[in-house]
TIMI-2910 file (N, C-alpha, C, CB; in pm, 1 decimal, decimal comma, always signed):
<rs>
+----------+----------+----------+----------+----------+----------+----------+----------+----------+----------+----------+----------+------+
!      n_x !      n_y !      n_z !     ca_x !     ca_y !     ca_z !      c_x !      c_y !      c_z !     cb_x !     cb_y !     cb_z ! resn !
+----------+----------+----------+----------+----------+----------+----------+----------+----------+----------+----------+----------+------+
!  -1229,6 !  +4982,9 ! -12742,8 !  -1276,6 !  +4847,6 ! -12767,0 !  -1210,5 !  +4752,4 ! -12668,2 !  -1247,7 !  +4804,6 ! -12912,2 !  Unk !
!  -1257,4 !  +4655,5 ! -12652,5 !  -1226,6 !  +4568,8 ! -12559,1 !  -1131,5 !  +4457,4 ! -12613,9 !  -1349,0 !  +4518,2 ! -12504,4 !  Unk !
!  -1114,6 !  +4359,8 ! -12532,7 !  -1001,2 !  +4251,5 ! -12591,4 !  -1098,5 !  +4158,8 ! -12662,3 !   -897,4 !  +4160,0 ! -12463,7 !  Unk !
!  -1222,3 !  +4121,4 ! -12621,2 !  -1304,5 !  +4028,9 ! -12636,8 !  -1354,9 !  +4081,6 ! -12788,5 !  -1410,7 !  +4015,9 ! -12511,2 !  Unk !
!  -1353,9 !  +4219,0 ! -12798,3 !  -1401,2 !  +4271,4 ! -12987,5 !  -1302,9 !  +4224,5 ! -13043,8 !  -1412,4 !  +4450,4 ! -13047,6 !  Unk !
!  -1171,1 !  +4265,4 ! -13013,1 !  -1018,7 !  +4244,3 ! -13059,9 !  -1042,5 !  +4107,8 ! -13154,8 !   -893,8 !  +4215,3 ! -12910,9 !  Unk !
!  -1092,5 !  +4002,3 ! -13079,1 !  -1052,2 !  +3902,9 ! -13084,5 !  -1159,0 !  +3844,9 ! -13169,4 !  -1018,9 !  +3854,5 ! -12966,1 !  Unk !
!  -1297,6 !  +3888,5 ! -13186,0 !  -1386,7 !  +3867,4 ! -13238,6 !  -1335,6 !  +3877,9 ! -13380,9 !  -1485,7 !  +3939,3 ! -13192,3 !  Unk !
!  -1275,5 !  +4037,1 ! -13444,9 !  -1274,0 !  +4092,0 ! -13551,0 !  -1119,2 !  +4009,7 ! -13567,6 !  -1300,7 !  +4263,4 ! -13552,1 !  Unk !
!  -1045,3 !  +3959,4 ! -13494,9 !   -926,4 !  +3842,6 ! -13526,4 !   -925,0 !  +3766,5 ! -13628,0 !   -914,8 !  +3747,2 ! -13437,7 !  Unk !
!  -1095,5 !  +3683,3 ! -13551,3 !  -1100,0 !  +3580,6 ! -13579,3 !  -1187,9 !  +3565,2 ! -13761,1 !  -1161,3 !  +3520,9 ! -13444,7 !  Unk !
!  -1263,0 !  +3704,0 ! -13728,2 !  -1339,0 !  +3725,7 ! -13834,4 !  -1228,9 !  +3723,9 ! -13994,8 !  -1420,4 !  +3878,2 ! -13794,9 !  Unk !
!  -1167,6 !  +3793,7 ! -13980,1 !  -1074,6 !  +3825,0 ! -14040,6 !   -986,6 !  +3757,3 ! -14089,3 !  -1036,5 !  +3884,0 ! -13995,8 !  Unk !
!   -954,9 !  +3642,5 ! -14016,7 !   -887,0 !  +3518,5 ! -14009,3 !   -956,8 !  +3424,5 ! -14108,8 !   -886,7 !  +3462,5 ! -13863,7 !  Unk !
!  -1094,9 !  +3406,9 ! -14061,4 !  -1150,7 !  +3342,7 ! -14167,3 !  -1187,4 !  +3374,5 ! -14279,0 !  -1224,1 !  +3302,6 ! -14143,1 !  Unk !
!  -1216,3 !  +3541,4 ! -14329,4 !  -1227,4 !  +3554,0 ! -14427,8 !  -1073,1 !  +3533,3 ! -14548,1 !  -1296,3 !  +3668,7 ! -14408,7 !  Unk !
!   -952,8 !  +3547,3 ! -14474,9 !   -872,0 !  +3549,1 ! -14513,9 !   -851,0 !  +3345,2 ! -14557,5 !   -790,7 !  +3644,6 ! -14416,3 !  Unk !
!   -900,7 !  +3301,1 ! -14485,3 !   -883,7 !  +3146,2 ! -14537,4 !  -1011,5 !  +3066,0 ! -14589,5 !   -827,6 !  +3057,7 ! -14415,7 !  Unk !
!  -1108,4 !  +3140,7 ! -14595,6 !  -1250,3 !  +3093,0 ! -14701,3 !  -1242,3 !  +3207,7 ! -14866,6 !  -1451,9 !  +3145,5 ! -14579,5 !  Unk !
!  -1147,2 !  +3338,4 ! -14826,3 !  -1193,2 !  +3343,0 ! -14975,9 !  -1171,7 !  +3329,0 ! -15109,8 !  -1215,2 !  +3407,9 ! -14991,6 !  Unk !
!  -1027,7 !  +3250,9 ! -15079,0 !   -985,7 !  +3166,8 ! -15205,3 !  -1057,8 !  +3034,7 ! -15196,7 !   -821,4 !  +3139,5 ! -15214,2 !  Unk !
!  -1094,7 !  +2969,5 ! -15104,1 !  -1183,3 !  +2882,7 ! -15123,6 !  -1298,4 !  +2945,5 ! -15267,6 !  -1251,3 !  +2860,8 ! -14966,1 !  Unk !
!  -1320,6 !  +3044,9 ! -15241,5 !  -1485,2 !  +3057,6 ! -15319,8 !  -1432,7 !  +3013,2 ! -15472,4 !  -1575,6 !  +3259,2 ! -15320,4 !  Unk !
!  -1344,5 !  +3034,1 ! -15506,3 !  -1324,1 !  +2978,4 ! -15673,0 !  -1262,5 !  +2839,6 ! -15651,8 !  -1204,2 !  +3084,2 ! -15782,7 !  Unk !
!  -1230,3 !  +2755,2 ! -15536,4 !  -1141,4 !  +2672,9 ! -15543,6 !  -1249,1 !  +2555,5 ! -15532,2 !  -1022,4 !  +2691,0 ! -15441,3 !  Unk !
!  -1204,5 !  +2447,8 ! -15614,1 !  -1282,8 !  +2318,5 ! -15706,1 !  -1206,9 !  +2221,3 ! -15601,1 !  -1237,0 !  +2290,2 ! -15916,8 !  Unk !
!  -1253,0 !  +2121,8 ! -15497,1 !  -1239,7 !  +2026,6 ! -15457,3 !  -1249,1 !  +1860,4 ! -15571,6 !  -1329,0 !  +2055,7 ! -15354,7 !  Unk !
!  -1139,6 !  +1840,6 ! -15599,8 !  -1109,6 !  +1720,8 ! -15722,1 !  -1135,5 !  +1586,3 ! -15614,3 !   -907,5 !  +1725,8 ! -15808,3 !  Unk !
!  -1241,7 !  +1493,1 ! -15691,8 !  -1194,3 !  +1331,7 ! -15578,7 !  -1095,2 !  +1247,1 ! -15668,1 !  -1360,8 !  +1195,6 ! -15535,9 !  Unk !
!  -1032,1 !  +1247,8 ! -15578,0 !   -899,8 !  +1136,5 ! -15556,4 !   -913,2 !   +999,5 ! -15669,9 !   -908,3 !  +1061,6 ! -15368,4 !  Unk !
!  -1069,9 !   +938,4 ! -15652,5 !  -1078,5 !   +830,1 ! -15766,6 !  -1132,5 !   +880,1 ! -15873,6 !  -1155,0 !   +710,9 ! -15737,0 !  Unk !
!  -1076,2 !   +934,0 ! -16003,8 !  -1121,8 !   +922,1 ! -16141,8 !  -1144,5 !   +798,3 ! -16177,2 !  -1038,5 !   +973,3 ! -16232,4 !  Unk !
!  -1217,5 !   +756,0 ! -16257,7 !  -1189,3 !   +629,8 ! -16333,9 !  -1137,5 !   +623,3 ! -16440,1 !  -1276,5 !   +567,2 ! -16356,7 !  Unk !
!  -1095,6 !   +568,3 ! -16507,7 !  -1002,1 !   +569,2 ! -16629,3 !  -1132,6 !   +592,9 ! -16799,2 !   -894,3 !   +371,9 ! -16620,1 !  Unk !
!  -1242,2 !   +527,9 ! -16734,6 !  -1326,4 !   +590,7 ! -16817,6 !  -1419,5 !   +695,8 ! -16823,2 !  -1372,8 !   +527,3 ! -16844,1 !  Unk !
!  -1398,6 !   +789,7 ! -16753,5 !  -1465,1 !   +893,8 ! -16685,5 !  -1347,6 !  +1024,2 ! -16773,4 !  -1461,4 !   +870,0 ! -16477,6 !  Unk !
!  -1194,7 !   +957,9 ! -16751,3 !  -1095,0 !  +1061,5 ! -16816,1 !  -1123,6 !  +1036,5 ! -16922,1 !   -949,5 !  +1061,4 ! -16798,3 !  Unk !
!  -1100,3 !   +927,4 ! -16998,1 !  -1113,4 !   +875,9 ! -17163,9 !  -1284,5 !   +999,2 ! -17241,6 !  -1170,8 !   +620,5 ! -17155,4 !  Unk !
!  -1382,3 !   +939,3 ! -17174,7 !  -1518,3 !  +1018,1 ! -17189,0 !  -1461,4 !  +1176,5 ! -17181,7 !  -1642,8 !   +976,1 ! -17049,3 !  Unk !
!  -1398,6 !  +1208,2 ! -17074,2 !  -1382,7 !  +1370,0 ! -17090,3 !  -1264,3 !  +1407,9 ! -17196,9 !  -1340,6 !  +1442,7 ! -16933,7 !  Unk !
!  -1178,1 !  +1344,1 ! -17238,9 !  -1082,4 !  +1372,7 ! -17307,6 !  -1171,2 !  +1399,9 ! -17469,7 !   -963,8 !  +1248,4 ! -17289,0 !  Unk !
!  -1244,1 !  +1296,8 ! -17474,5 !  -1351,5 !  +1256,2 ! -17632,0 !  -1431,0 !  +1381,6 ! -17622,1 !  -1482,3 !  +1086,2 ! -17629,6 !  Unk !
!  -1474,6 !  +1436,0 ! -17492,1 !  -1564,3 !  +1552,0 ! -17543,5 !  -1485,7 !  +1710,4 ! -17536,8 !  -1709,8 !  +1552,2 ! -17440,3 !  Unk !
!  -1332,7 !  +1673,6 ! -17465,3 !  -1264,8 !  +1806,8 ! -17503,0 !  -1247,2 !  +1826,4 ! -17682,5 !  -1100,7 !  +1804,6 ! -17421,4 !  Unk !
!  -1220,2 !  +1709,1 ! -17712,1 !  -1197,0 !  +1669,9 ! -17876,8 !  -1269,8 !  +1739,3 ! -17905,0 !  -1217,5 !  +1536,4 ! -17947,9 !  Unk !
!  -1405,2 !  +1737,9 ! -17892,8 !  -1524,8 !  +1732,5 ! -18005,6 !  -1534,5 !  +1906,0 ! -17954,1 !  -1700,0 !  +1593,4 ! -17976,2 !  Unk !
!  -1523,2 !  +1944,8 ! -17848,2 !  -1563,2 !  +2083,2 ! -17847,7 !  -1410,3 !  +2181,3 ! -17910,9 !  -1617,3 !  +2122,9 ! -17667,0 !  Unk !
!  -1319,4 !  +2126,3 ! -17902,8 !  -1239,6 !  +2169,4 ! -18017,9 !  -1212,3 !  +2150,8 ! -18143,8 !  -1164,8 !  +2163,7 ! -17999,7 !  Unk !
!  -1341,5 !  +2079,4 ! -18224,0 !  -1356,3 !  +2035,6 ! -18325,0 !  -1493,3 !  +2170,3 ! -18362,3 !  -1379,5 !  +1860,4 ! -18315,6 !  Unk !
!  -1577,9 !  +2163,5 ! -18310,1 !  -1675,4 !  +2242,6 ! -18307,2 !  -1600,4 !  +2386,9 ! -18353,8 !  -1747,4 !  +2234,8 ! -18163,9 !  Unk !
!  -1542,2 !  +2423,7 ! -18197,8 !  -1458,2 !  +2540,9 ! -18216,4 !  -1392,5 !  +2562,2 ! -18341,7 !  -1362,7 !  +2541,7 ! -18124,7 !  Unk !
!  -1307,2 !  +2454,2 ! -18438,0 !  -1258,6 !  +2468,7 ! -18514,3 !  -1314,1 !  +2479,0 ! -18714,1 !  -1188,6 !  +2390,2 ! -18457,3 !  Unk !
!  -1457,0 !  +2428,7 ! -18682,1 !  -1570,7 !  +2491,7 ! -18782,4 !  -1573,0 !  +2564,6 ! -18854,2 !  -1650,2 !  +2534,2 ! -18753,1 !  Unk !
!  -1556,4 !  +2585,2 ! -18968,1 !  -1613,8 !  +2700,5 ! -19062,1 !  -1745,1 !  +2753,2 ! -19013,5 !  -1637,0 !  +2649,2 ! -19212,4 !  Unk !
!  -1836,7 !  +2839,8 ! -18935,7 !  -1934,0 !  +2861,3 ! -18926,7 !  -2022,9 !  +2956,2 ! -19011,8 !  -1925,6 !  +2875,0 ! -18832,9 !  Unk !
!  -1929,1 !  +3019,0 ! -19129,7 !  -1986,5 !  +3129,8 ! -19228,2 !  -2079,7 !  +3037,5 ! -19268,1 !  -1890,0 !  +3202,5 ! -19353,6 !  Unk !
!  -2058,0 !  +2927,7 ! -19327,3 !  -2093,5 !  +2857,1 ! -19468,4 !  -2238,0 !  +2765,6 ! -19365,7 !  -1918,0 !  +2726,4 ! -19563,5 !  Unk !
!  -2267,8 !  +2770,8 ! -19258,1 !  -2336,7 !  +2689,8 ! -19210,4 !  -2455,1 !  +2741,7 ! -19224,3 !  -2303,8 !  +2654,2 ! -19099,0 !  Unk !
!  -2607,3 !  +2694,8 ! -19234,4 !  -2721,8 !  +2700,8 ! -19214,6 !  -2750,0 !  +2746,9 ! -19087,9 !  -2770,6 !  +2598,1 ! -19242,0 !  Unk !
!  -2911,6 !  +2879,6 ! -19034,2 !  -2910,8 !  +2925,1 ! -18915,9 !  -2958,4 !  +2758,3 ! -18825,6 !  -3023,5 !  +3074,5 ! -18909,4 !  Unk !
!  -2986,3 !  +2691,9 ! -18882,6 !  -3049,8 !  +2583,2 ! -18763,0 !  -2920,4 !  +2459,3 ! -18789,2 !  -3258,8 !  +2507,8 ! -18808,8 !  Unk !
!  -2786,2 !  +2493,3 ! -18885,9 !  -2699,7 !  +2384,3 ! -18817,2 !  -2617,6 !  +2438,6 ! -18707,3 !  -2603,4 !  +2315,5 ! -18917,1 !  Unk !
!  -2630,6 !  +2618,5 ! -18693,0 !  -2578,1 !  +2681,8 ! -18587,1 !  -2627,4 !  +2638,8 ! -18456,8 !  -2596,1 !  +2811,4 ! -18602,4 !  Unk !
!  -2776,4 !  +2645,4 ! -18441,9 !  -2856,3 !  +2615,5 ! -18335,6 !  -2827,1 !  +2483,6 ! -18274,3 !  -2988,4 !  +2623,2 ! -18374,8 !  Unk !
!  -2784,6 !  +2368,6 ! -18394,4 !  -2776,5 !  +2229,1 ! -18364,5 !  -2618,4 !  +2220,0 ! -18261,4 !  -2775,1 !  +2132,1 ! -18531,3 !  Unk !
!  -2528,3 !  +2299,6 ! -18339,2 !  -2415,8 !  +2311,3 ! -18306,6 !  -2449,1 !  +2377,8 ! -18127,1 !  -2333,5 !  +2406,0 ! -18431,0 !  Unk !
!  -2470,2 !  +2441,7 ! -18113,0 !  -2496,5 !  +2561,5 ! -18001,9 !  -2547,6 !  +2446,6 ! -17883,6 !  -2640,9 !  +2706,6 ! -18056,1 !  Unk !
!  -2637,0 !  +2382,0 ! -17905,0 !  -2714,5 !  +2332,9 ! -17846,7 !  -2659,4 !  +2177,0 ! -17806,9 !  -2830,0 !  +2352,5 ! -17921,2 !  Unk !
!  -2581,8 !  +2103,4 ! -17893,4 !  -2452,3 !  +2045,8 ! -17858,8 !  -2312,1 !  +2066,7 ! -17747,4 !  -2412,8 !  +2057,5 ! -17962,3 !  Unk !
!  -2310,5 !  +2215,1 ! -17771,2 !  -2190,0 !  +2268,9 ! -17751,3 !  -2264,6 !  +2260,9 ! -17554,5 !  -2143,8 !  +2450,7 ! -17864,1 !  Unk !
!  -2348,0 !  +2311,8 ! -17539,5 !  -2442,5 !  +2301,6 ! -17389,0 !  -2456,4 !  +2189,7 ! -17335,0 !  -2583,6 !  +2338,8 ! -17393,5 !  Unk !
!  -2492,7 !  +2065,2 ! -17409,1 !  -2472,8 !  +1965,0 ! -17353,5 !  -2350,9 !  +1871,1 ! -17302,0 !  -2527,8 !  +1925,3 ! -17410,0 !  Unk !
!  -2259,0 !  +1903,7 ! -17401,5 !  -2118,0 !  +1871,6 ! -17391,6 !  -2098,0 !  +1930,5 ! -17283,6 !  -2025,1 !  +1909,1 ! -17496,5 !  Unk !
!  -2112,4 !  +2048,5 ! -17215,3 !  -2051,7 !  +2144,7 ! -17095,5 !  -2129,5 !  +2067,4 ! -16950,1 !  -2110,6 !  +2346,8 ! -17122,3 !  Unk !
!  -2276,9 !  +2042,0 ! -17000,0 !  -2347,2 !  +1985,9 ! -16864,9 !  -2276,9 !  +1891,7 ! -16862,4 !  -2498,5 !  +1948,5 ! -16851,2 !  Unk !
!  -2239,0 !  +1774,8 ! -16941,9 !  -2197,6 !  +1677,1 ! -16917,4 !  -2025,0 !  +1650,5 ! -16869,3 !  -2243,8 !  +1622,9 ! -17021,4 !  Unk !
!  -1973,8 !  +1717,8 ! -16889,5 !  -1779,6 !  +1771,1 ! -16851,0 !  -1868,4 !  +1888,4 ! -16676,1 !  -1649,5 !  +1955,9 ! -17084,0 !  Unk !
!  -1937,6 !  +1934,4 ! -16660,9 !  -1979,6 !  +1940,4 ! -16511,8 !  -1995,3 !  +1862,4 ! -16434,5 !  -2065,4 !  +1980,7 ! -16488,7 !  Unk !
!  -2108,4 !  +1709,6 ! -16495,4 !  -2127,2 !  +1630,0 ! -16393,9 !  -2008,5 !  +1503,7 ! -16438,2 !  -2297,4 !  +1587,7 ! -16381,3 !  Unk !
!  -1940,1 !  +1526,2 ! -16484,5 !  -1789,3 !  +1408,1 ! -16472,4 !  -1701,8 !  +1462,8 ! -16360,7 !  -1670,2 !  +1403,5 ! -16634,2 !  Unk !
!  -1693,4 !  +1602,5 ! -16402,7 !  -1598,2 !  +1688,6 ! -16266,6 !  -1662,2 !  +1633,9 ! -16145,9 !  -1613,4 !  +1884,9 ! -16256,3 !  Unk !
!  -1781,7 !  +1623,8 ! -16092,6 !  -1782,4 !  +1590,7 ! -15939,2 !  -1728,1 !  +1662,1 ! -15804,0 !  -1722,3 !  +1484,1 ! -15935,4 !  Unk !
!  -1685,7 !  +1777,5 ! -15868,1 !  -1617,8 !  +1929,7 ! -15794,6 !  -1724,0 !  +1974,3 ! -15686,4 !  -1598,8 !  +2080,4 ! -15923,3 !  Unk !
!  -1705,5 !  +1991,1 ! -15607,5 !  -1757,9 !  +2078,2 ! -15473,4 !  -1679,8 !  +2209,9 ! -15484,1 !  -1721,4 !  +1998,7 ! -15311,6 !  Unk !
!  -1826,0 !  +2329,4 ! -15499,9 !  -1775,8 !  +2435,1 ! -15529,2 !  -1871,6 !  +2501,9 ! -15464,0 !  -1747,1 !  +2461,8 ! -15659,6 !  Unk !
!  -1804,8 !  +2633,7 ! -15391,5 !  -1819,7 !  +2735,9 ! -15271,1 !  -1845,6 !  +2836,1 ! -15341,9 !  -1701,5 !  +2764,1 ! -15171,1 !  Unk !
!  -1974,3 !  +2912,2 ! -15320,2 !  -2021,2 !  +3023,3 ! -15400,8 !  -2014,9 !  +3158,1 ! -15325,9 !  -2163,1 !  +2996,0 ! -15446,1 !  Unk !
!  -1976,0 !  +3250,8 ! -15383,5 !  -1971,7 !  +3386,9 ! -15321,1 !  -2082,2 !  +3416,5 ! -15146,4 !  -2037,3 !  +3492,8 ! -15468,4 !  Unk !
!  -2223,6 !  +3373,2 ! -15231,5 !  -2326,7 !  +3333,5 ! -15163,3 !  -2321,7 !  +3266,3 ! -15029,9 !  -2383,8 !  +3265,2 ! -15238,1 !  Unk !
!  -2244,7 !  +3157,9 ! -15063,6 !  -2227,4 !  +3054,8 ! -14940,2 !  -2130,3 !  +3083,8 ! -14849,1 !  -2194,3 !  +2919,9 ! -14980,6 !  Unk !
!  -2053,2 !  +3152,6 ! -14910,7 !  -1930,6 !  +3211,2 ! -14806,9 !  -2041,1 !  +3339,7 ! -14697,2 !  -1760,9 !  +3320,4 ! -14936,7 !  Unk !
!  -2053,0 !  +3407,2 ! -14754,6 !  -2123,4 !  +3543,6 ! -14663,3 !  -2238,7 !  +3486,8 ! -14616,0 !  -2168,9 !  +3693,8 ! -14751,9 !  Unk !
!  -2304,5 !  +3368,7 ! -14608,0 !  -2378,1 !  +3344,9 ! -14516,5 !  -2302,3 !  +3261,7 ! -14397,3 !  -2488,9 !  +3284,9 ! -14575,1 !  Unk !
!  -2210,7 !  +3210,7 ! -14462,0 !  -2105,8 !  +3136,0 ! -14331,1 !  -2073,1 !  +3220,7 ! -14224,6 !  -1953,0 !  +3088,0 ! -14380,3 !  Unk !
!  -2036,4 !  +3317,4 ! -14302,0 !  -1976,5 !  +3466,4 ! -14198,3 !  -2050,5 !  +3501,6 ! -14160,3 !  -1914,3 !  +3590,0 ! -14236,6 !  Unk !
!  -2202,2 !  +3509,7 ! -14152,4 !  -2311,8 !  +3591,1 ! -14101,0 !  -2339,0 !  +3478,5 ! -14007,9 !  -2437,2 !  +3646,9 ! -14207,0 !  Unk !
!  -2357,8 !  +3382,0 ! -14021,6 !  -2398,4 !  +3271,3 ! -13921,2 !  -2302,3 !  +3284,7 ! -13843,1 !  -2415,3 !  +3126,5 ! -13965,3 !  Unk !
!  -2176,9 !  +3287,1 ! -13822,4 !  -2068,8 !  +3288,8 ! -13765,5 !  -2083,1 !  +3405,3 ! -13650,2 !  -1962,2 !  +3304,1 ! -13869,2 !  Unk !
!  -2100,3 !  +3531,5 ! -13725,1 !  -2082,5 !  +3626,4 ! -13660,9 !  -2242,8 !  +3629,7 ! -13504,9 !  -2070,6 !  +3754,6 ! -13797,7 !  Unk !
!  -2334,6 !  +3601,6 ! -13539,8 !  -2437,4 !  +3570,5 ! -13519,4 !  -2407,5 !  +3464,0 ! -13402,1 !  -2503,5 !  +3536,6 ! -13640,4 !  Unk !
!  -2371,0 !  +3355,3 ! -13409,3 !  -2299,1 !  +3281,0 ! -13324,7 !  -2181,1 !  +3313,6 ! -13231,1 !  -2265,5 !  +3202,3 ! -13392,1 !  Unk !
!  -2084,7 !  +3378,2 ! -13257,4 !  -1986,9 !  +3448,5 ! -13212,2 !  -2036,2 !  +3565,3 ! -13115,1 !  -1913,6 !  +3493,7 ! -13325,9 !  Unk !
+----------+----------+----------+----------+----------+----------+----------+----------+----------+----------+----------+----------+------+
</rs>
């Protein structure tokens, strides 16, 4: 192999080694607002209130009500986060474009 592969599979390597903890890693912005924390704190409450339920004694459609709560509470603690997040997906096409380019 040559120096010029050497250096190819370097570099390759290099980057996989510094994108693939990226893929689970959550970019946080800097400005929360103070009511954005307050709102997420109220719905950690309530989903540990949920969690904390008797659910034997419940009806099948106050389960469903519950369930279906419990989903919205989660969409909504997603779009408060505001996280930029790197998917398995997005990484191996980086590297393929890369390599492709390279």
């Amino acid at each position: 192999m040559t120096v010029k592969n050497y250096l190819r599979m370097a570099s390759l390597a290099l980057f996989i080694a510094i994108a693939s903890p990226a893929s689970s890693a959550v970019i946080v912005p800097e400005s929360i607002s103070p009511t954005e924390d307050i709102r997420s704190q109220q719905l950690l409450q309530r989903l540990e209130e949920i969690k904390g339920l008797d659910k034997s004694e419940m009806s099948r459609s106050e389960k469903k009500s519950l369930r279906k709560e419990v989903k919205e509470i989660k969409k909504e603690m997603k779009a408060l986060s505001g996280g930029v997040y790197l998917s398995v997906g997005a990484i191996i096409i980086i590297i393929l474009l890369l390599i492709l380019i390279l």
